[in-house]
N, C-alpha and C positions, 0 to 999 in steps of 0.2 A: 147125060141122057141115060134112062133106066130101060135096057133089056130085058124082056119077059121069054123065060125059054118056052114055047106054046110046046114043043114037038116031046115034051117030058124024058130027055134024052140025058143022060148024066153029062155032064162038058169033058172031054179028055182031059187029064193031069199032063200038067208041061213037062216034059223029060228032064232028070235032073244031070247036068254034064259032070263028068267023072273029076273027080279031084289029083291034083297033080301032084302027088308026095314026093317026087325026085325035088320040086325045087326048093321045098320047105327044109330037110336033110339038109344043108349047107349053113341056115341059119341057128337050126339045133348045135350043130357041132360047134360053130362059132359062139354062141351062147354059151356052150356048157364049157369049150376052153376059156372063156372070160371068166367064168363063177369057178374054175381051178384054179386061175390064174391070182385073183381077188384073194380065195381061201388060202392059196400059197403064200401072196405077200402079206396075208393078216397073221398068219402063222410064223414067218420070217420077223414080222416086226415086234409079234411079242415073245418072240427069242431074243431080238436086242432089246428090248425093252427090259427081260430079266437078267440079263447080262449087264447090260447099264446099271439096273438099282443092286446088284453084286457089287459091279466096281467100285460105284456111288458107300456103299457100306464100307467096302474095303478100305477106301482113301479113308472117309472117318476115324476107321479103327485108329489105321494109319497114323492122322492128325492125331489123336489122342494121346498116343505112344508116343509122339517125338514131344506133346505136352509134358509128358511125365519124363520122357529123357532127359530135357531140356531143363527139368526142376532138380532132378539129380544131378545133373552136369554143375548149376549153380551149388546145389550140397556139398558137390565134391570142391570146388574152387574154393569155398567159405573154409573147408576143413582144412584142403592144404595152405591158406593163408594161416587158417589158426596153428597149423604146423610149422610155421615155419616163424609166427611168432616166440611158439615155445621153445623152441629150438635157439631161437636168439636168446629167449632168458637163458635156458640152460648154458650156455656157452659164456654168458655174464659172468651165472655166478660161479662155474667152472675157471674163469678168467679172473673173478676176485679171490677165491679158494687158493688158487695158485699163488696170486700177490699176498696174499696174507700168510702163508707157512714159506714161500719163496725165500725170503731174507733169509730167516732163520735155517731153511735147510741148505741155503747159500753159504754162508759162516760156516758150518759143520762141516760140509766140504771140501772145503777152502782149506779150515785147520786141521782134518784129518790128514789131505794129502801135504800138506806142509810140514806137517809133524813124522809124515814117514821119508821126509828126504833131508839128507844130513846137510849143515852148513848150508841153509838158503833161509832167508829171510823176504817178507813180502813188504816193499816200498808204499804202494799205490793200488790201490781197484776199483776201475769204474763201470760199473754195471747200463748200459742203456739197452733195453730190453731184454731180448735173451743173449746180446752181446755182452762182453766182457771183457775188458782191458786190463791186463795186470802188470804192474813195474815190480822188480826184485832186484838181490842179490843176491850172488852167491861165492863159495870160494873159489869154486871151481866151476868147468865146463861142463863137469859130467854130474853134477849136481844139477845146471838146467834143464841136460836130458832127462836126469832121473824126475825131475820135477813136471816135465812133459809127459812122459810116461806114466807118470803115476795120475793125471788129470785122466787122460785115455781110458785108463783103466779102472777110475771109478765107475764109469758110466753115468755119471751126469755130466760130462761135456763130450762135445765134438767140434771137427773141425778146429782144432790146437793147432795153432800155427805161429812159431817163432819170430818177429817182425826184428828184430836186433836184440846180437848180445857181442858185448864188449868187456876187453879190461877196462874196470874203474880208475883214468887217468886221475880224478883228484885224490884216492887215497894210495899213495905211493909206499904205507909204511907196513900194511898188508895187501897182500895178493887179492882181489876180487874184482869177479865181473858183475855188467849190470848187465837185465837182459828185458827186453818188454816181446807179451806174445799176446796172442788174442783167442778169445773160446769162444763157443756157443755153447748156451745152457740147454740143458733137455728139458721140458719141464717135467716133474714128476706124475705120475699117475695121482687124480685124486685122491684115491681108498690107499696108495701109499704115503703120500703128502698127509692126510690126517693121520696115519699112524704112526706117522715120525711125529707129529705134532703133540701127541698123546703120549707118547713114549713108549710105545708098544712095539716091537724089533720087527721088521723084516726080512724077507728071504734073501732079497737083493738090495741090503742095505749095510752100507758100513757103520757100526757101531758108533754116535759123535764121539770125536776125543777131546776130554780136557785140555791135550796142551798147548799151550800158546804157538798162536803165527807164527813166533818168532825164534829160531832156534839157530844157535850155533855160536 
């Protein structure tokens, strides 16, 4: 239904009631602690987030290095096998070197110290390795020790050791004993093994002598 105001009176305005700002206050502050709270853990998380892609980097590098350690570790394994190949030949032909001037600087020894000891003659010599088995004679006793001694003292044996010496019971018409002892060979040094071989003298080398094994 339409009212006509006849009485030309303006209508009073409705009062407006006051607004209550203590209760709004409580949701403000709870708002603005949630939008710190938000901003805190957006700010926390892209701290671990560039801490993660750090680490994330770091382990890579990581990985990498132990790729390349790992291909050196194989360099060095292939090296030492091929070291230790060469190492077996050297010792071959070190091992053959020796056997090949061996005899002969064997016999030089043998005759030089034979020829400095009077009335001994050599029976029997059997070489198996750097051992050495020798059968004699001689007239006397003190010709076996001289014959011992004089081994010692070349310096290409050791460990001389007298296994028996006896009077020779089958020749009753002279005096002699027999005696069997045992050596080790030294071997010589290469570079002095080829220089005896050459005929070139050495410092620590007895001179070969001509004369025969057999003396007396």
């Amino acid at each position: 239904m339409i009212r006509i105001n006849l009485l030309g009176q303006a209508r009073p305005k409705a009062a407006r009631r006051p607004v209550d700002t203590g209760a709004a206050l409580p949701t403000i502050f709870i708002g603005a602690g949630v939008g710190v709270a938000v901003l805190a853990l957006f700010l926390y998380y892209v701290s671990l987030q560039k801490q993660l892609n750090e680490e994330n980097t770091r382990i890579k590098q990581l990985q990498a290095q132990k790729t390349d350690l790992e291909q050196i570790k194989q360099q060095v394994e292939s090296f030492e096998k091929q070291k230790q190949v060469l190492q077996q030949r050297v010792q071959t032909i070190e091992q053959l070197q020796r056997d090949r001037t061996g005899g002969q600087e064997l016999l030089d020894q043998i005759a030089s110290t034979v020829s400095r000891t009077e009335n001994l003659w050599l029976t029997s010599m059997v070489r198996k390795g750097n051992n050495l088995a020798i059968e004699g004679s001689s007239a006397s006793v003190n010709g076996v020790a001289n014959f011992i001694t004089a081994l010692k003292r070349s310096g290409y044996f050791q460990k001389v050791e007298i296994k028996e010496s006896k009077q020779d019971e089958k020749n009753t018409a002279v005096q002699t004993y027999v005696f069997q002892l045992t050596a080790e060979i030294t071997p010589p040094p290469i570079g002095a093994a080829a220089q005896r071989a050459s005929g070139k003298p050495t410092g620590n080398t007895t001179a070969p002598s001509t004369a025969p094994a057999k003396k007396g």
